[in-house]
Each structure stands twice: as C-alpha cells, then as structure tokens.
ZAFISE-656340 format. One record per residue: x, y, z of N, C-alpha, C in turn; chain. Coordinates in steps of 0.02 Angstrom, whole numbers, plus 50000, padded with zeros to 5 digits. Example, Ala and Ser with C-alpha at 12.3 -4.5 7.8 and 13.67 -1.06 7.14 Angstrom:
BEGIN
  n.c1  n.c2  n.c3 ca.c1 ca.c2 ca.c3  c.c1  c.c2  c.c3 chaine
 50660 49716 50390 50615 49775 50390 50660 49835 50390      A
 50642 49888 50354 50684 49947 50357 50645 50002 50394      A
This chain:
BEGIN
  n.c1  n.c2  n.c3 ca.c1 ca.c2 ca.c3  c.c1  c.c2  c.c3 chaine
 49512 51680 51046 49495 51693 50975 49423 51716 50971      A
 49412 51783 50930 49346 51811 50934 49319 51747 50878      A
 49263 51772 50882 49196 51739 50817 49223 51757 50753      A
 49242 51832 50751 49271 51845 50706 49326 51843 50660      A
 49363 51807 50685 49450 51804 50668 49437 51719 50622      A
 49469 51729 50583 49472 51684 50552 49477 51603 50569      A
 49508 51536 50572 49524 51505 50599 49569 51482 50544      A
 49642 51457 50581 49669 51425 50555 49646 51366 50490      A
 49675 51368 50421 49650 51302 50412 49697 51225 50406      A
 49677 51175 50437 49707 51130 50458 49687 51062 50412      A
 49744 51056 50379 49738 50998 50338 49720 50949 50349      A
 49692 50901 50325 49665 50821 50343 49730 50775 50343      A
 49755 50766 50374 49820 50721 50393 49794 50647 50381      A
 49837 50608 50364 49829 50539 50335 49846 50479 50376      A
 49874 50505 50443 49909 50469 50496 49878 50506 50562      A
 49870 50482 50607 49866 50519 50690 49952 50476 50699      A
 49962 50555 50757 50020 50543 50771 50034 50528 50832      A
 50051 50456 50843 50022 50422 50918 50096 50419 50950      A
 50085 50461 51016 50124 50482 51070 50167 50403 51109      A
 50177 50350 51062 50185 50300 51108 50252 50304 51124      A
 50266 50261 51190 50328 50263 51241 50376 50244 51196      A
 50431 50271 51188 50502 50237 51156 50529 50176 51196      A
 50539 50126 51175 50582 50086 51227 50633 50125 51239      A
 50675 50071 51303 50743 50098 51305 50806 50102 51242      A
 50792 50037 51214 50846 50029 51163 50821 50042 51118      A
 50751 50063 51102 50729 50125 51036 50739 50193 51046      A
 50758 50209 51110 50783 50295 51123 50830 50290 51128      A
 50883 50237 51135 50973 50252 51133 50971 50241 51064      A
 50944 50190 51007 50978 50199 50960 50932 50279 50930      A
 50891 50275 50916 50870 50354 50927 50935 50411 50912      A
 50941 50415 50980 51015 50470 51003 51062 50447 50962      A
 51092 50366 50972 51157 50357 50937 51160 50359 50863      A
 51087 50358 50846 51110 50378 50780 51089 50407 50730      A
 51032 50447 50761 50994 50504 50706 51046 50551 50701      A
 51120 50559 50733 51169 50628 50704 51187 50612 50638      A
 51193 50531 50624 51230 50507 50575 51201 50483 50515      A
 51126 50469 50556 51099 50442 50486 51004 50493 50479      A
 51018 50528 50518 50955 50568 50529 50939 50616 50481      A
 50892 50640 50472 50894 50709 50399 50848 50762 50425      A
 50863 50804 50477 50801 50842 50496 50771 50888 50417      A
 50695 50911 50444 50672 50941 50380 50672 50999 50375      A
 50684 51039 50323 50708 51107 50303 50651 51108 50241      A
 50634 51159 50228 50602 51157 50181 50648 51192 50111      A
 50673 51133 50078 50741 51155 50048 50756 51092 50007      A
 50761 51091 49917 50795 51033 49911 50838 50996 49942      A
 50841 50923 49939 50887 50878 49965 50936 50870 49915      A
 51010 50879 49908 51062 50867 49890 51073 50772 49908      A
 51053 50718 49848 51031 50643 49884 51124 50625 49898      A
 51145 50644 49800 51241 50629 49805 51259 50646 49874      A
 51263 50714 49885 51304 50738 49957 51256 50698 50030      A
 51189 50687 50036 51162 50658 50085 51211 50601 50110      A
 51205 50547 50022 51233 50488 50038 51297 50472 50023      A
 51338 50528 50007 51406 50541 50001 51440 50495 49931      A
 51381 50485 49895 51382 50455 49844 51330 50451 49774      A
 51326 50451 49724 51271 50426 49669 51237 50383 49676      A
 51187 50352 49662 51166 50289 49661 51089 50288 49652      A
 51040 50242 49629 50967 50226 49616 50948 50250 49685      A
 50885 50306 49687 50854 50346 49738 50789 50311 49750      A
 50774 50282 49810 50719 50255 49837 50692 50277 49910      A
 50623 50305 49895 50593 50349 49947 50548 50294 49974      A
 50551 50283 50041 50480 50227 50054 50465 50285 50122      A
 50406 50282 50124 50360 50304 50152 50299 50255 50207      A
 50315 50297 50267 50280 50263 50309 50315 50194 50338      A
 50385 50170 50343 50415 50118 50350 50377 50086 50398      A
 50340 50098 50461 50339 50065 50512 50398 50052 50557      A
 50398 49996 50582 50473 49966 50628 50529 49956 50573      A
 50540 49974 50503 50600 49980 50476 50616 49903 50463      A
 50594 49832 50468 50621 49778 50433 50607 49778 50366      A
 50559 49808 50346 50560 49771 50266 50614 49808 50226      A
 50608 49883 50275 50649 49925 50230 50745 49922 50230      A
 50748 49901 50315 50819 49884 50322 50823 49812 50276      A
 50794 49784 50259 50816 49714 50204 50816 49740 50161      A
 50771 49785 50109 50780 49794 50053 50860 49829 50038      A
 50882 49881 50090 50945 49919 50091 50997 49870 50068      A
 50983 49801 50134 51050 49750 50141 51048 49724 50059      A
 50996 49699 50052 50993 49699 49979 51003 49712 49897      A
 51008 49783 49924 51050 49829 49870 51074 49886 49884      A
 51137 49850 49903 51205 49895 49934 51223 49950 49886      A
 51198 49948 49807 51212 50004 49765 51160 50055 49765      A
 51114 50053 49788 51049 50100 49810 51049 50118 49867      A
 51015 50190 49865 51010 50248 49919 50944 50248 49938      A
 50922 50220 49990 50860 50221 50022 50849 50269 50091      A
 50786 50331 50073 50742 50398 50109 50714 50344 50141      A
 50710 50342 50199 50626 50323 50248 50600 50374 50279      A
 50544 50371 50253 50497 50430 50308 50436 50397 50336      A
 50448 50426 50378 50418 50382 50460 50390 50450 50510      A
 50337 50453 50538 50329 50507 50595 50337 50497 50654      A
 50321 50429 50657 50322 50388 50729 50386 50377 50758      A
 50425 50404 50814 50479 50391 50825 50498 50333 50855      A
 50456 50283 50896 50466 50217 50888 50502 50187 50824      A
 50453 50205 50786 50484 50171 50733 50557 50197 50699      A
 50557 50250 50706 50631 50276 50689 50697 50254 50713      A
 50679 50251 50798 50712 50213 50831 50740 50162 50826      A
 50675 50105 50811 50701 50031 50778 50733 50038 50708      A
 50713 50079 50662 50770 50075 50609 50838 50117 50607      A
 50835 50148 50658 50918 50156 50658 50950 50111 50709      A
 50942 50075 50731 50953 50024 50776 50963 49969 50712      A
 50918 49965 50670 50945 49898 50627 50988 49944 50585      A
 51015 49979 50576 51042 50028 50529 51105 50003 50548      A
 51093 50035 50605 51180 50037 50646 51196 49955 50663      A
 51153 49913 50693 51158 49841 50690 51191 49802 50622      A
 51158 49811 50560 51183 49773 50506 51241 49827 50467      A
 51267 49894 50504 51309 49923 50434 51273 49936 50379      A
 51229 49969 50391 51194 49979 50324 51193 50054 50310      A
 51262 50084 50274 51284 50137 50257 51218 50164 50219      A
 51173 50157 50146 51127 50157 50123 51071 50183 50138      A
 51052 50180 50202 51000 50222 50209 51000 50297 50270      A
 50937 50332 50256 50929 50397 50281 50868 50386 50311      A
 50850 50433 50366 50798 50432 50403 50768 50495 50415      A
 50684 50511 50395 50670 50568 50409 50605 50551 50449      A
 50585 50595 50505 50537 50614 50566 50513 50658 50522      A
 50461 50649 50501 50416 50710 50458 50336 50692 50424      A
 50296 50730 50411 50242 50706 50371 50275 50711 50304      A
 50257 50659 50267 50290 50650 50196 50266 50671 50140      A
 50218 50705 50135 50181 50745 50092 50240 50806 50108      A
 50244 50828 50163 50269 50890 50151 50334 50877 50139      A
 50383 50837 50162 50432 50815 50104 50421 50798 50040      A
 50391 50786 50036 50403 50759 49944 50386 50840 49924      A
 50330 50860 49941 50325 50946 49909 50380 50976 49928      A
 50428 50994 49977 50467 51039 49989 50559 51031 49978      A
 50539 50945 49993 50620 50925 49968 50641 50892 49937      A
 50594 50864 49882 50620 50808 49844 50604 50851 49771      A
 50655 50862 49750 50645 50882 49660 50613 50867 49640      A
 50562 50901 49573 50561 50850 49526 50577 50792 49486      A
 50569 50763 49472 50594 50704 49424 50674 50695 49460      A
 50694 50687 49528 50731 50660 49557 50743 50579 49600      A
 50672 50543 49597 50666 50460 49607 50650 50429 49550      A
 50701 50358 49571 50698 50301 49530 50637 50270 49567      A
 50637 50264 49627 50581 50222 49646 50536 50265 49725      A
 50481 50257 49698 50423 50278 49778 50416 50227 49804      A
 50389 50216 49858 50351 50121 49874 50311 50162 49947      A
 50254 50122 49961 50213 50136 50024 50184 50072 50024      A
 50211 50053 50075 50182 49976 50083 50123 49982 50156      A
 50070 49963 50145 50026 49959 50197 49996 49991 50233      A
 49988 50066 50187 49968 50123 50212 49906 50104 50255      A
 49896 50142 50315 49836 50141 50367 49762 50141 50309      A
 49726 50092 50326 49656 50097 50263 49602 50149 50282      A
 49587 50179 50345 49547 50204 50372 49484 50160 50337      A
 49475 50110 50366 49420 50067 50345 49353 50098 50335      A
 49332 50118 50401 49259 50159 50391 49261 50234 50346      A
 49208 50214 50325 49190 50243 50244 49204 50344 50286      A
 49173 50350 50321 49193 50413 50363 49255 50445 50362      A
 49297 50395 50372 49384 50411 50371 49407 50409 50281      A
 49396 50370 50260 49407 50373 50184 49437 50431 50168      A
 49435 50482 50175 49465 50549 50160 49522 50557 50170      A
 49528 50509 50248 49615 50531 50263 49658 50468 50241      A
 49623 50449 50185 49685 50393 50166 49736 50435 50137      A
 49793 50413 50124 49859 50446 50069 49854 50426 50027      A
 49821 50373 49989 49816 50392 49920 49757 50432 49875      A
 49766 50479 49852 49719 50503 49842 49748 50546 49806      A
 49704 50584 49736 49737 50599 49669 49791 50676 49692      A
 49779 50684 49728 49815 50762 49744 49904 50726 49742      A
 49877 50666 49813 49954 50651 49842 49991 50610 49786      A
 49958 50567 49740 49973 50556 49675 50006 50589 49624      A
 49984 50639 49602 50003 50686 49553 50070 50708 49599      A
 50076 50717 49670 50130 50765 49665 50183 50700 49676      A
 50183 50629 49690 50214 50582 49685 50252 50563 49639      A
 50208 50569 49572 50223 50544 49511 50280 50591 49488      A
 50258 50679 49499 50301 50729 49499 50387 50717 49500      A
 50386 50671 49556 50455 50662 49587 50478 50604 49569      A
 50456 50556 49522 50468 50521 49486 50507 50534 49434      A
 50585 50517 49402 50588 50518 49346 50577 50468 49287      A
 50582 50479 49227 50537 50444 49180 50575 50393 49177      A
 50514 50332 49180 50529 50259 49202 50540 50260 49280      A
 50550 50285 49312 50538 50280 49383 50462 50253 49414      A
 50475 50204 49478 50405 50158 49495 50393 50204 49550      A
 50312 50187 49549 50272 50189 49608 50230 50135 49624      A
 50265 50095 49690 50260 50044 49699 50218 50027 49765      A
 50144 50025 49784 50106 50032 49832 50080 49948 49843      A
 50068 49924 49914 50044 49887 49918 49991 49872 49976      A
 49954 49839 49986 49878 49854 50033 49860 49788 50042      A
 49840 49753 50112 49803 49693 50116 49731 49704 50130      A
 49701 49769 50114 49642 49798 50087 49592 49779 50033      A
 49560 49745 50006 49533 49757 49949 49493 49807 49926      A
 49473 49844 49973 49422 49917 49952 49469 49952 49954      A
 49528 49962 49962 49584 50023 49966 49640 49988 49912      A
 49631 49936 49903 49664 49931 49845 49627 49920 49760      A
 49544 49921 49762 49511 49959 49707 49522 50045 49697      A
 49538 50083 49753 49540 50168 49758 49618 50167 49709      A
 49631 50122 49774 49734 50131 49713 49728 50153 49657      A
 49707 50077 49635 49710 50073 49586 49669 50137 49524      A
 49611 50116 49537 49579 50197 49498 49605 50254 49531      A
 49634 50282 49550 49671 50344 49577 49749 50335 49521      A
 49779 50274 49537 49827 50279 49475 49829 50277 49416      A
 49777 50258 49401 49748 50226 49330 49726 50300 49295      A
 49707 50364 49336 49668 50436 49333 49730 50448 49315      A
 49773 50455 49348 49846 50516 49350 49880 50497 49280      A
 49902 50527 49226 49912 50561 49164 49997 50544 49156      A
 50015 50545 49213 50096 50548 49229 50127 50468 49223      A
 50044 50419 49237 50074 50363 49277 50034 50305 49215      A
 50087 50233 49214 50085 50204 49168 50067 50117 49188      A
 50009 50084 49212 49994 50023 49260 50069 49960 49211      A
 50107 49944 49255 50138 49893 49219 50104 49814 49211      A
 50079 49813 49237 50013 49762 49221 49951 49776 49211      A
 49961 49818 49162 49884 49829 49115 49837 49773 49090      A
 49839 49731 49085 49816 49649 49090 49763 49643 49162      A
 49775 49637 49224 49770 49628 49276 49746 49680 49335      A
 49781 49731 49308 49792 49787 49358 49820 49790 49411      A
 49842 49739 49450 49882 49704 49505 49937 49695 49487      A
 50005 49678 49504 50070 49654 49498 50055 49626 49544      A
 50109 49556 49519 50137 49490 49569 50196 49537 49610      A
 50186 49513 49672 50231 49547 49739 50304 49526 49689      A
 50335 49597 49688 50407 49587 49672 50472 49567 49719      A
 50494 49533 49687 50560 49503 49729 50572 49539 49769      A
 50573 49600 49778 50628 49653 49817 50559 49673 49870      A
 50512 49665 49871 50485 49703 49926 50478 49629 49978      A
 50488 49644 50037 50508 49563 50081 50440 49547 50093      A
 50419 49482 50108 50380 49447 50154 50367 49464 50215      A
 50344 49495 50261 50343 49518 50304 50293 49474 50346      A
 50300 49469 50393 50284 49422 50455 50212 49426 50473      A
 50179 49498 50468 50108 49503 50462 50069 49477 50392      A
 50122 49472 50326 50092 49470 50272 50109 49395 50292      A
 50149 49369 50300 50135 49284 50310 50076 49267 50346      A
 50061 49292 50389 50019 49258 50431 49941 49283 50393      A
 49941 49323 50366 49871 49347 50339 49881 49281 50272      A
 49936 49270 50228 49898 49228 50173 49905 49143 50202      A
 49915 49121 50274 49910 49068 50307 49831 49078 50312      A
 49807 49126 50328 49731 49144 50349 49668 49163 50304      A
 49716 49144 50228 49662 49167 50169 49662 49255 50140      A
 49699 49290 50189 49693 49359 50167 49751 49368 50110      A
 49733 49414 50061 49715 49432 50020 49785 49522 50018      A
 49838 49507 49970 49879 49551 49981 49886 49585 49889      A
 49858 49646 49893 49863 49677 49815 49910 49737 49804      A
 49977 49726 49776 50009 49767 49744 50011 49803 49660      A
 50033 49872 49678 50005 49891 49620 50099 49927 49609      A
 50097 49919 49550 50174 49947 49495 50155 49992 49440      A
 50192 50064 49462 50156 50102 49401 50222 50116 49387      A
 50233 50152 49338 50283 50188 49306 50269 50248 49254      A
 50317 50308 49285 50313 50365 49251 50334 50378 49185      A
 50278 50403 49140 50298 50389 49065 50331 50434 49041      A
C-alpha cells in the first residue's frame, strides 16, 4: 500500500475476538447442531415465523457467553422465540449442546458481530424484547469507546424494538452502569420503567447466574436497567 492510497476504515469493535480452543464436546455439538439450529448471516431480513417455524414473543440476547442463562430463560418460556448472538464459538458450541441436551426447540444461534445484525437483519419494530447481560466494561477509561453501549448502538436498538418492547441490560459495573443509564435516558425512542430509581430490581426471568452469586456473597454490586419503547 502506497502513502497514497487511502486506508481502509476500520470500525472500533466492542469485543476482541479471542481465537480460543473449542473443546471436544464444544466442536461436536458445534457440527451436530449449527445445521439445525444455526442462522448463518446474510445481510437480508430474517423471516423470525419461518426461522422458528412458528409465531411467538421475539427475544434477541446478545453476547450470550456459554449460553446458561440464555438456555434457562428458553426452558422457561416454551412460547417464546429466542436469537442469541455470540462471536465466540466456544460459546456457541456450549449452547447448542444445551440446546440439543434439554430439547429446546425455541432457540436460534448466530456467529456474528451483532451490531451488524441488528442493522442488516432484524426489521424495524420487529422485537418484543433486547437483553445484554454483562457486556465486557472495558474498565480503563482508554477503552471506554469500545464499550456497546453507546448512543449510536442504542438508537439503532431501540429501532428494532416494537412499541412497548424492552431493552433489558445488565452490568456488575457501576461506572458502566451510570453510561447505561444516561445513554438510555438520551435516546427519544426509549422510556426508563423505573423512573423513580433509574435501576430495576433483577426480573424474574433473567437467571442468577453463578458469577452473579458469588459477586453479591462478596458485596458486589449488580445494576439492571428496563427501558421500553414508547
């Protein structure tokens, strides 16, 4: 590349995408069952009825991790259609492994950065519910930039919200869960359901999770936020 030629420009990504080893039984379920429950990305509305071969309340979670909180919430509500987007294929692995383990017809799995899904395949005003539980904080003030929440990824969130539809984020952060919050509190689209507080009490449906136990055994400090599209 001369001096002269332009350079690509390369977006600030909100995740590094870490090359780690698949187990064995996270690369067979992998294979056995991203044909069936996998969604490669097209840049192309998603058809959710025909995805899930059925109607039902549309819930996008983002960033699952290893897939337990999200495979419980599924088992949970067998009448809802639950998106996970995940980049890490570890983690993909382990949730189609609990997929295929519990019968959990209900959910879909996508390998993708999720910004560019939600811009390219999720309609407008086509979710009942968003959720991002525990997004990476990039603690040092340096990184701050590449958090995901931030008013851009907001606005086009809320977008895909239909009216009364949640956006449901949660953080064991307290400096990343003051940004949340004023970042949602900015967006025009979005409505704090605890305007009182600014926090919501952890709702029934998002699980306890084994790291969040052990942090409020230890005094830490877990802030969820519930907005809804007006």
């Amino acid at each position: 590349m001369s001096e002269d030629t332009p350079r690509a420009h390369r977006p600030i990504r909100s995740f590094v995408l870490r090359h780690g080893r698949m187990t064995t039984a996270q690369r067979r379920a992998y294979e056995a069952g991203w044909e069936r429950f996998g969604v490669p990305f097209a840049a192309a509305p998603l058809d959710f009825d025909a995805l899930f071969g059925r109607p039902g309340p549309r819930v996008v979670e983002i960033g699952f991790g290893m897939g337990h909180s999200l495979a419980a919430m599924a088992a949970a509500a067998p009448d809802s259609n639950f998106l996970g987007i995940e980049v890490h294929r570890p983690g993909v692995g382990k949730l189609l492994h609990l997929v295929r383990e519990q019968g959990l017809g209900n959910v879909r799995v996508m390998c993708h950065d999720a910004v560019e899904v939600l811009r390219d395949c999720i309609e407008p005003d086509a979710l009942d519910t968003l959720q991002v539980f525990f997004p990476d904080p990039w603690h040092k003030k340096r990184h701050h930039k590449r958090r995901l929440i931030q008013p851009p990824f907001v606005e086009l969130a809320a977008s895909r919200l239909r009216h009364g539809g949640r956006l449901h984020l949660a953080t064991d952060w307290e400096h990343y869960a003051g940004q949340m919050l004023e970042v949602l509190s900015a967006c025009p689209l979005l409505e704090n359901t605890a305007p009182d507080t600014g926090y919501a009490p952890r709702p029934e449906q998002r699980p306890l999770t084994k790291f969040e136990q052990r942090g409020e055994r230890l005094g830490h400090g877990v802030w969820d936020l519930v907005f809804s599209r007006r």
